[in-house]
Chimera marker file (.cmm) of the C-alpha trace (Angstrom):
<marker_set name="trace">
<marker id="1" x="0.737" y="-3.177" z="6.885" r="1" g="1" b="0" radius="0.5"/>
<marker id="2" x="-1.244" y="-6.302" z="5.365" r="1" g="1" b="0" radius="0.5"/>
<marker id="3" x="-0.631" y="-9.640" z="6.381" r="1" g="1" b="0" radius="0.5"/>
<marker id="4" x="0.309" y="-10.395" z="3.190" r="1" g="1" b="0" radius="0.5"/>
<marker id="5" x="3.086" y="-7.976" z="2.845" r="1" g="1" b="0" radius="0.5"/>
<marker id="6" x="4.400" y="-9.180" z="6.049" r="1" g="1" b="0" radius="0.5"/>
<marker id="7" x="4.191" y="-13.064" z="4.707" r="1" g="1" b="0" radius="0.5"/>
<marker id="8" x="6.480" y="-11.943" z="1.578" r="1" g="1" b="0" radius="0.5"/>
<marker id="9" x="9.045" y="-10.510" z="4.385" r="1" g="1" b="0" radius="0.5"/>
<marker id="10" x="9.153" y="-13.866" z="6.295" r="1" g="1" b="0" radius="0.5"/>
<marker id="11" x="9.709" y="-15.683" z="2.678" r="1" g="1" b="0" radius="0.5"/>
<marker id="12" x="12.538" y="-13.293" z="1.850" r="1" g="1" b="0" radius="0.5"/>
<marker id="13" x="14.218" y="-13.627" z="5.236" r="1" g="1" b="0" radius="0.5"/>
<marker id="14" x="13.750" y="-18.049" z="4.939" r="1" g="1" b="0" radius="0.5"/>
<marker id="15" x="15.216" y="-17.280" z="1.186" r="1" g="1" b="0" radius="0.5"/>
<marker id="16" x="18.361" y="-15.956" z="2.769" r="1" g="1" b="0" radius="0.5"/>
<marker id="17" x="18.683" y="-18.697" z="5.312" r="1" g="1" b="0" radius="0.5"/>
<marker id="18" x="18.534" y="-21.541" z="2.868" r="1" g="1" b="0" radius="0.5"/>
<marker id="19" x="20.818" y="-19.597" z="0.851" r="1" g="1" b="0" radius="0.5"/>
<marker id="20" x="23.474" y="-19.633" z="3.733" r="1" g="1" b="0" radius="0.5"/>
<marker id="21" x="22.851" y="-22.783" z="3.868" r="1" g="1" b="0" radius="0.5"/>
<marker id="22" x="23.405" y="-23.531" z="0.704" r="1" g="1" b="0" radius="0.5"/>
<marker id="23" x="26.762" y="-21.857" z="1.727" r="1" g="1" b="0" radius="0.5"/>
<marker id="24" x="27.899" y="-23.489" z="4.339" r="1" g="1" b="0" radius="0.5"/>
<marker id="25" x="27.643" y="-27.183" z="2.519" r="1" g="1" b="0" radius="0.5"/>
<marker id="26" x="29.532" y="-26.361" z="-0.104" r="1" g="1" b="0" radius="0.5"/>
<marker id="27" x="32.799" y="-24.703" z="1.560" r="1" g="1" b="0" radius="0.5"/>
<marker id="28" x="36.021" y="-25.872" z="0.442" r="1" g="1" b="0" radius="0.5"/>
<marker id="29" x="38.352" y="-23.336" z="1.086" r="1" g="1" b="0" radius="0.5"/>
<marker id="30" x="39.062" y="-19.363" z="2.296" r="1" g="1" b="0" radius="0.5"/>
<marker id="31" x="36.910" y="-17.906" z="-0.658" r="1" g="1" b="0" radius="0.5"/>
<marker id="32" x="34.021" y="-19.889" z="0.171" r="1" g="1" b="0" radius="0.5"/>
<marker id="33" x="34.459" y="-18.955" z="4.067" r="1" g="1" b="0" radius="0.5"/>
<marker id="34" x="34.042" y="-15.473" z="3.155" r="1" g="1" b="0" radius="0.5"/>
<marker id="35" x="31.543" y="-15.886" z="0.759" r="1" g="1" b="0" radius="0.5"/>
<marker id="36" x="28.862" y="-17.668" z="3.733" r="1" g="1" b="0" radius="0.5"/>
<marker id="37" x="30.123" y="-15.004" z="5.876" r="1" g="1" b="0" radius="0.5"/>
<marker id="38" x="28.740" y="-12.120" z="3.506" r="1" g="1" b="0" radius="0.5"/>
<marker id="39" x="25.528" y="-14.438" z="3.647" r="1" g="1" b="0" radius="0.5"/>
<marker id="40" x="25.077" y="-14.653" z="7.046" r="1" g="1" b="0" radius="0.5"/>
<marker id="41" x="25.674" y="-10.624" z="7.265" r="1" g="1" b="0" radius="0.5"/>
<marker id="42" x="22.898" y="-10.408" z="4.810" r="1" g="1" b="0" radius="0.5"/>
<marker id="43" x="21.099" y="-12.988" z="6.663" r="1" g="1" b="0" radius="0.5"/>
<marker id="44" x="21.296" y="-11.486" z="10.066" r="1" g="1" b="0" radius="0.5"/>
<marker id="45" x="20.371" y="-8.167" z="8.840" r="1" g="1" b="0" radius="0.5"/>
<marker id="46" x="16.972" y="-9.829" z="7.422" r="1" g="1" b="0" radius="0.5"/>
<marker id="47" x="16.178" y="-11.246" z="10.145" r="1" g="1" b="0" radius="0.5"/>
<marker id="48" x="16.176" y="-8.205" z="12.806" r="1" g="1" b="0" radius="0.5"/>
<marker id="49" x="14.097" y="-6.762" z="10.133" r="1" g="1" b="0" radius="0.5"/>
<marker id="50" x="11.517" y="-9.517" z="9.358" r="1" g="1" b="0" radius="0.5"/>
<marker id="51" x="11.110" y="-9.841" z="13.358" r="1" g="1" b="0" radius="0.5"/>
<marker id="52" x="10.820" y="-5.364" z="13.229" r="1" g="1" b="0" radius="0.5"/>
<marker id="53" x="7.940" y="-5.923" z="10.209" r="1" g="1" b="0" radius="0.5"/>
<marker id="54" x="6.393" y="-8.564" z="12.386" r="1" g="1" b="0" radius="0.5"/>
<marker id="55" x="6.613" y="-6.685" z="15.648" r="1" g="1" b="0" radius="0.5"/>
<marker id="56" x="4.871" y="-3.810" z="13.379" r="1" g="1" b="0" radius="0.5"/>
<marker id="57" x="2.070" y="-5.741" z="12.265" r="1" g="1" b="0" radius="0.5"/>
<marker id="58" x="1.096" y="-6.392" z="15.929" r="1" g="1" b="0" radius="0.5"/>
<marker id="59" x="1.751" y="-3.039" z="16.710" r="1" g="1" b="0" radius="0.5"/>
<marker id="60" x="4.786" y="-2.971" z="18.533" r="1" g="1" b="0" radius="0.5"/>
<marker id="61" x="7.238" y="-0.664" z="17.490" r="1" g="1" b="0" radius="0.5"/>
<marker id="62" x="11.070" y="-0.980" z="17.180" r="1" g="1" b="0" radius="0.5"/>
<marker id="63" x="13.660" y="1.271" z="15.908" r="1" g="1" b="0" radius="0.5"/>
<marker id="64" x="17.360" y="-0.612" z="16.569" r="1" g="1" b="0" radius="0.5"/>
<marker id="65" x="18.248" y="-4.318" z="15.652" r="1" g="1" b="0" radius="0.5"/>
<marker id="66" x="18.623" y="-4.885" z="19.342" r="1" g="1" b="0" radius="0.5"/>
<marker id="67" x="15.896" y="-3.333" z="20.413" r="1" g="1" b="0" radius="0.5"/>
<marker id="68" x="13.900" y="-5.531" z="17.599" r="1" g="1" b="0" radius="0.5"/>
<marker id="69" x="15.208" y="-8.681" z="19.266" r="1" g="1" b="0" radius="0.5"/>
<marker id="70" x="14.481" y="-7.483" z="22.738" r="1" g="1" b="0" radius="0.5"/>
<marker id="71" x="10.601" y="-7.008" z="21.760" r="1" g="1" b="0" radius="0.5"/>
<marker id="72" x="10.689" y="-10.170" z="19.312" r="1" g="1" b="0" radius="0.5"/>
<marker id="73" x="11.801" y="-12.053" z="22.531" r="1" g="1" b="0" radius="0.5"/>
<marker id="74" x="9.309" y="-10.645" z="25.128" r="1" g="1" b="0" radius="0.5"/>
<marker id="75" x="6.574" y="-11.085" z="22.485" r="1" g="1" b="0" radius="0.5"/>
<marker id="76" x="7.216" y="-14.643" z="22.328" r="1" g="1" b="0" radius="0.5"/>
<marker id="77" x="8.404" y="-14.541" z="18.619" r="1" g="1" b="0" radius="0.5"/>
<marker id="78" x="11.943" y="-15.897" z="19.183" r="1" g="1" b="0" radius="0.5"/>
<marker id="79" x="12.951" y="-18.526" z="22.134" r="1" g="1" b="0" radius="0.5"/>
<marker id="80" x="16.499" y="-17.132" z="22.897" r="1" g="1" b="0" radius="0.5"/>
<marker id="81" x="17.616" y="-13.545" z="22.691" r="1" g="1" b="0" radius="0.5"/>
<marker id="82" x="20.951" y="-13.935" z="23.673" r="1" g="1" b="0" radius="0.5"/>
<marker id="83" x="21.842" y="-16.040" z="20.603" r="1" g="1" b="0" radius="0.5"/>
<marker id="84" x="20.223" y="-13.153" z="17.799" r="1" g="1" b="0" radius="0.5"/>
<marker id="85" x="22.478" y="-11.001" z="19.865" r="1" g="1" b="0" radius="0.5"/>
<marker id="86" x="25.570" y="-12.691" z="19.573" r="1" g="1" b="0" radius="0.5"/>
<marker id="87" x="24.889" y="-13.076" z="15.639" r="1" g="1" b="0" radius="0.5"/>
<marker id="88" x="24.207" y="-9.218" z="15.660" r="1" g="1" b="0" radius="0.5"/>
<marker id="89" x="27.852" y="-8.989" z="17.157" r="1" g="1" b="0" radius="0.5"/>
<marker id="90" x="29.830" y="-11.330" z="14.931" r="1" g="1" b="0" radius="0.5"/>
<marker id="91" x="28.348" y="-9.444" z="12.156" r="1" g="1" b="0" radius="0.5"/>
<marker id="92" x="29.233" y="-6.026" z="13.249" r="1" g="1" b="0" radius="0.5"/>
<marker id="93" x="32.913" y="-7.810" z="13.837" r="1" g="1" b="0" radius="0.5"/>
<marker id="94" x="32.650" y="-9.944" z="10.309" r="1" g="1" b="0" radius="0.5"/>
<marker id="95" x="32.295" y="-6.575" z="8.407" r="1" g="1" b="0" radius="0.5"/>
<marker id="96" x="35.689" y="-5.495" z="9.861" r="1" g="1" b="0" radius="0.5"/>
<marker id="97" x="37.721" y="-8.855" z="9.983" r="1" g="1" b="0" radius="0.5"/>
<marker id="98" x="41.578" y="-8.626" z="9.945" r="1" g="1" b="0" radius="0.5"/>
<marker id="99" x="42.821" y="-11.544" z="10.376" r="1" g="1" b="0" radius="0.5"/>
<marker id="100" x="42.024" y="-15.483" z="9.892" r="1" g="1" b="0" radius="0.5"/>
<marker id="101" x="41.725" y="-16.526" z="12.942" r="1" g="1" b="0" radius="0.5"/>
<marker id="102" x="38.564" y="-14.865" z="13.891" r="1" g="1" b="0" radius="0.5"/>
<marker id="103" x="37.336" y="-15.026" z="11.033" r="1" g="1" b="0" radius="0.5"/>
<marker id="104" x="37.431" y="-18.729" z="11.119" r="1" g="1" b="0" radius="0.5"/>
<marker id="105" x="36.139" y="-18.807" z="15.200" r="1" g="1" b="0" radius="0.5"/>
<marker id="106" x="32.847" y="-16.627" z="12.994" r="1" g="1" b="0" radius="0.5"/>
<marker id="107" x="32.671" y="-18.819" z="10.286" r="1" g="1" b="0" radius="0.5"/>
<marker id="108" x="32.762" y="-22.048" z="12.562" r="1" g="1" b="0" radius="0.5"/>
<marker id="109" x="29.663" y="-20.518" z="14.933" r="1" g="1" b="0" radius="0.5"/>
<marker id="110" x="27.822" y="-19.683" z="11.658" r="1" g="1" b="0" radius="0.5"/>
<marker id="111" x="28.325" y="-23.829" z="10.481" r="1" g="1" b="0" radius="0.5"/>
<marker id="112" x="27.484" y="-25.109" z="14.359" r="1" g="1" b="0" radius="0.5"/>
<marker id="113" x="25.486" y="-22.383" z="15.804" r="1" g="1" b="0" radius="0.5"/>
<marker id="114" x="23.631" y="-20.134" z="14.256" r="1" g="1" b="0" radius="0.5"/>
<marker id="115" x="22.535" y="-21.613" z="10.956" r="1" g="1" b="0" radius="0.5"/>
<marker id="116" x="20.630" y="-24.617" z="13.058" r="1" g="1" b="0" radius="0.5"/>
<marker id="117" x="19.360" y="-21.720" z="14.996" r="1" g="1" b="0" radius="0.5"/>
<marker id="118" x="17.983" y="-19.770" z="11.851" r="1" g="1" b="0" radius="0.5"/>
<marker id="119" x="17.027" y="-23.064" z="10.327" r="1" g="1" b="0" radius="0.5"/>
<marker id="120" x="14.451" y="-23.862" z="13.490" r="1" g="1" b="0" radius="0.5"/>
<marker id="121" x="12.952" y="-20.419" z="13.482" r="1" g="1" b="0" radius="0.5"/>
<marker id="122" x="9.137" y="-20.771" z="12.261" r="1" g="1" b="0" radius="0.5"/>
<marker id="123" x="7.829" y="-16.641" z="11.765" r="1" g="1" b="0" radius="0.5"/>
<marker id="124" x="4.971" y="-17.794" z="9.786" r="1" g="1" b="0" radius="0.5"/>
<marker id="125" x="2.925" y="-19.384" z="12.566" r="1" g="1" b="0" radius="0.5"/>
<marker id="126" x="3.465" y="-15.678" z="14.354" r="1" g="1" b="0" radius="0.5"/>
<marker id="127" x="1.424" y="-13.781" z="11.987" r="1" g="1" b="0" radius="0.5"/>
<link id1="1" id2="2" r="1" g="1" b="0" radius="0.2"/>
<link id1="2" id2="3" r="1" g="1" b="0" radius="0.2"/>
<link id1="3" id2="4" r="1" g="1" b="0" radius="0.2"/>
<link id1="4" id2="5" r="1" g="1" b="0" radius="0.2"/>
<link id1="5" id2="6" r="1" g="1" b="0" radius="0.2"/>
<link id1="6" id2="7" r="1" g="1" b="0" radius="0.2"/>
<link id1="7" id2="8" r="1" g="1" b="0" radius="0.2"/>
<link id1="8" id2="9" r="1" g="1" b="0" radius="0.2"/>
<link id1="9" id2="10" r="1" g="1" b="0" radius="0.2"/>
<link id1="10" id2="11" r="1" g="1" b="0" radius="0.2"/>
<link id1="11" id2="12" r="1" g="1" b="0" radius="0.2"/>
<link id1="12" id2="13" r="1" g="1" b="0" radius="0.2"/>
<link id1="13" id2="14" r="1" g="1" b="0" radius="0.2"/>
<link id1="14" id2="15" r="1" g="1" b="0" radius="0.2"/>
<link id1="15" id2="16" r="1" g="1" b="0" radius="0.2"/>
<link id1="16" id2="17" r="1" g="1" b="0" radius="0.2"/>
<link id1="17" id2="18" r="1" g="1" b="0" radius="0.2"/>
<link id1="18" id2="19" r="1" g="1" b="0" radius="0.2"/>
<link id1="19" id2="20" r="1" g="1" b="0" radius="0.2"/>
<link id1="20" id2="21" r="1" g="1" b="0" radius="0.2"/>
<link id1="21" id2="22" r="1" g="1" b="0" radius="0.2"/>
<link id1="22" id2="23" r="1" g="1" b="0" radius="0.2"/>
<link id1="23" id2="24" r="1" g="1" b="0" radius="0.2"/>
<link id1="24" id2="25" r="1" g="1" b="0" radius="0.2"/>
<link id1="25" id2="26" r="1" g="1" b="0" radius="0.2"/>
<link id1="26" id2="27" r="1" g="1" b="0" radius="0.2"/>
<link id1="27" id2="28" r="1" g="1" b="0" radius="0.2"/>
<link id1="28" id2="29" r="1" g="1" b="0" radius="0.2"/>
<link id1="29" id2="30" r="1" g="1" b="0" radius="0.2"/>
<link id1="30" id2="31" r="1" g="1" b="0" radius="0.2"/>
<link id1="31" id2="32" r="1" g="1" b="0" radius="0.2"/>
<link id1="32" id2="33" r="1" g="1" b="0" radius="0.2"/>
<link id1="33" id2="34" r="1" g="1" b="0" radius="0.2"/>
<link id1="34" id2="35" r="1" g="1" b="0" radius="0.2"/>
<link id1="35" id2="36" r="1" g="1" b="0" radius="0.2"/>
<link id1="36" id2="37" r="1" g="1" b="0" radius="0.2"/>
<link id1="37" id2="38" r="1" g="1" b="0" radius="0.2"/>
<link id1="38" id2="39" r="1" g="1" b="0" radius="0.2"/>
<link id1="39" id2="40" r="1" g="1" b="0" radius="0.2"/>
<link id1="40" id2="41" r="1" g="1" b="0" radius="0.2"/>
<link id1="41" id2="42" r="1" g="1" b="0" radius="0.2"/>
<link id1="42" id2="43" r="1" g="1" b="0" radius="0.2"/>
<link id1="43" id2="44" r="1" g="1" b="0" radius="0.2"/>
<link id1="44" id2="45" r="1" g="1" b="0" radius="0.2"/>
<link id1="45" id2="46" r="1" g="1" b="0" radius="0.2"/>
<link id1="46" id2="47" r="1" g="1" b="0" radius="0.2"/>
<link id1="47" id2="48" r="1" g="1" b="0" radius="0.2"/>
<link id1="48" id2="49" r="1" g="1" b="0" radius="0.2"/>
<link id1="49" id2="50" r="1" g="1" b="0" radius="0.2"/>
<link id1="50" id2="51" r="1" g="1" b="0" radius="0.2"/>
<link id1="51" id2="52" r="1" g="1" b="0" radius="0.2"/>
<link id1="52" id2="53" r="1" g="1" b="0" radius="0.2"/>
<link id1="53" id2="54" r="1" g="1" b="0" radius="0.2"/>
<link id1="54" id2="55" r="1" g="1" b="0" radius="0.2"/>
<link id1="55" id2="56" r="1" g="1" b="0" radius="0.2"/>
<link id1="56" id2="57" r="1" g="1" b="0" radius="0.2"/>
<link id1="57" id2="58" r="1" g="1" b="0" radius="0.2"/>
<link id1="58" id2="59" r="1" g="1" b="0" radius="0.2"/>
<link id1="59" id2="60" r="1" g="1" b="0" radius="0.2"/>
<link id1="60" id2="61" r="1" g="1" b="0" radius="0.2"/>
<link id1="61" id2="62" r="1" g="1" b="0" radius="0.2"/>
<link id1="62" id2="63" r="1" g="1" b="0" radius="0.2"/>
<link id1="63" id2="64" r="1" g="1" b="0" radius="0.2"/>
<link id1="64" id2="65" r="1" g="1" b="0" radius="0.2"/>
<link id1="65" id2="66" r="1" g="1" b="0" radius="0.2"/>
<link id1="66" id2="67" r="1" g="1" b="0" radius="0.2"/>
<link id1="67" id2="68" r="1" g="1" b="0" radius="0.2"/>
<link id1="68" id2="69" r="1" g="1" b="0" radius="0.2"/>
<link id1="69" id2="70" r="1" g="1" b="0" radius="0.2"/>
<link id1="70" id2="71" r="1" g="1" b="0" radius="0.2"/>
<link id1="71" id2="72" r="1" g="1" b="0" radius="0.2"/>
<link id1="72" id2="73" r="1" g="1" b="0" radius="0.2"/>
<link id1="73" id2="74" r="1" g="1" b="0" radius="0.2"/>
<link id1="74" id2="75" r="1" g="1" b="0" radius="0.2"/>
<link id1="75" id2="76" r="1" g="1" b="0" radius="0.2"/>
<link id1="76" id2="77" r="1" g="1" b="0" radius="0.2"/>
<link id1="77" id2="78" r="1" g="1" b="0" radius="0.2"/>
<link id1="78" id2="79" r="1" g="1" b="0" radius="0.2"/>
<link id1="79" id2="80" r="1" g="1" b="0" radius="0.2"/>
<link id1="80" id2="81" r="1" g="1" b="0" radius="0.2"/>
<link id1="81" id2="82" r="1" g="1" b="0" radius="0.2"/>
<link id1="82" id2="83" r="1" g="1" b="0" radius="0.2"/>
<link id1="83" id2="84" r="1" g="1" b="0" radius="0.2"/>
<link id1="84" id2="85" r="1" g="1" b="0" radius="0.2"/>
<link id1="85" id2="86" r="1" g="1" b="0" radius="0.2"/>
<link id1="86" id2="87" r="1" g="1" b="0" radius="0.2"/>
<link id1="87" id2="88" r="1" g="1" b="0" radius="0.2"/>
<link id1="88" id2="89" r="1" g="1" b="0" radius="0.2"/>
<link id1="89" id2="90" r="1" g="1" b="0" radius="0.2"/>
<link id1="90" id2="91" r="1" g="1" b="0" radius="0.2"/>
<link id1="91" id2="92" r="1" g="1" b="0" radius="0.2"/>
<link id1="92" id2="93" r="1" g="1" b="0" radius="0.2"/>
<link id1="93" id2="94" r="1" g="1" b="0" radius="0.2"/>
<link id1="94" id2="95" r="1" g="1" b="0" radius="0.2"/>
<link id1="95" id2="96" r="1" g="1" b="0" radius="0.2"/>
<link id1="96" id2="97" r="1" g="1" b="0" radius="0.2"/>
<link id1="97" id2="98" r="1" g="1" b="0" radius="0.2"/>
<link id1="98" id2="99" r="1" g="1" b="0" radius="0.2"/>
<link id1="99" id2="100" r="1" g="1" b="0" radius="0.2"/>
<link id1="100" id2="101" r="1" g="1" b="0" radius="0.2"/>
<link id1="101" id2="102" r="1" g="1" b="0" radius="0.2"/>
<link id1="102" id2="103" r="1" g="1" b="0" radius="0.2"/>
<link id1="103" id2="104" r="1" g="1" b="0" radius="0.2"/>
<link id1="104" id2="105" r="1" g="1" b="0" radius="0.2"/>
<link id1="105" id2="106" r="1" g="1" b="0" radius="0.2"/>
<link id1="106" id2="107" r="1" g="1" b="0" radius="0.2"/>
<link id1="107" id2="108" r="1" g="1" b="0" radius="0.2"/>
<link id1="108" id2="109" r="1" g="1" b="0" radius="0.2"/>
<link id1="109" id2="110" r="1" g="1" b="0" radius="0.2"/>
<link id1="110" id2="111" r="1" g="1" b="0" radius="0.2"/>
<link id1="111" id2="112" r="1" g="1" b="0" radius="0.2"/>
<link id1="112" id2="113" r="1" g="1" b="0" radius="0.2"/>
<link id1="113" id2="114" r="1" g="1" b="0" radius="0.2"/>
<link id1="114" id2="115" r="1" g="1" b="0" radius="0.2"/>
<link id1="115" id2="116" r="1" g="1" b="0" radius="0.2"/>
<link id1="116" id2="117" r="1" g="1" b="0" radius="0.2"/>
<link id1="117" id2="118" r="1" g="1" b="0" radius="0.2"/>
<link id1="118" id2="119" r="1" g="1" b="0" radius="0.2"/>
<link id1="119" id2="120" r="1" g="1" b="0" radius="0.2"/>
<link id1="120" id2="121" r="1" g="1" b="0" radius="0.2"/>
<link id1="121" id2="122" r="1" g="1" b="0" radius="0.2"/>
<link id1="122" id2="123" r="1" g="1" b="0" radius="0.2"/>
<link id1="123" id2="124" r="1" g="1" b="0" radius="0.2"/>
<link id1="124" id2="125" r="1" g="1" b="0" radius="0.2"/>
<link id1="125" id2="126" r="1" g="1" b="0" radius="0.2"/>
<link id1="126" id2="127" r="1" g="1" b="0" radius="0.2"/>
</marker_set>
C-alpha cells in the first residue's frame, strides 16, 4: 500500500469526525440525536479501519475492529484502548436502540466523550 493511499484514508476518517461534529453543534431535538448517532456509527467504523490501513502499511496485520484497536494501541498509534472499545460497543448497541433512554445515555457520551476523543487523535504524524 503507498503512503499516499494511506494519507487519503486518514483524510476520509478526519472528514467523518468533523462531520459529527458538525452534528453534534447543531442538535435541537430527537431527529437530530439520531441523525449524529448514524454519524458516529459511520465514524467509528472509519476509524477501526483507518487505524487497520495504518497498521497495514507498517506491516501489522488485523482482521476484527477489536483486534485493530488492540494492535493500534500496542503500536503506539492510539493512547487509550479502552475508550475505541467502548465506542465499538455503543455502536453495536446504537444500531439496535429501542428505547430513548439509552439512546440519549449514547448520544450524551458521543457530545462529552468520544467526539473530544476523535477530535485529539493525530494519524497523520503515524505514517
Amino acid at each position: 500500500m503507498k503512503k499516499t493511499e494511506v494519507l487519503i484514508k486518514i483524510q476520509n476518517f478526519e472528514n467523518a469526525v468533523n462531520r459529527l461534529k458538525e452534528a453534534i453543534d447543531k442538535v435541537e431535538d430527537d431527529l437530530d440525536k439520531d441523525g449524529a448517532i448514524q454519524r458516529f456509527e459511520f465514524t467509528v467504523e472509519l476509524l477501526w479501519k483507518t487505524l487497520k490501513v495504518i497498521l497495514e502499511f507498517h506491516g501489522i496485520d488485523c482482521n476484527s475492529p477489536r483486534n485493530c484497536i488492540k494492535e493500534a494501541f500496542k503500536n503506539n498509534l492510539i493512547s487509550d484502548d479502552e475508550i475505541i472499545l467502548d465506542m465499538l460497543e455503543d455502536r453495536k448497541k446504537s444500531s439496535h436502540i429501542y428505547n430513548e433512554q439509552m439512546s440519549n445515555e449514547i448520544y450524551n457520551r458521543i457530545e462529552k466523550i468520544y467526539l473530544p476523543y476523535l477530535l485529539n487523535l493525530n494519524f497523520q504524524e503515524k505514517v
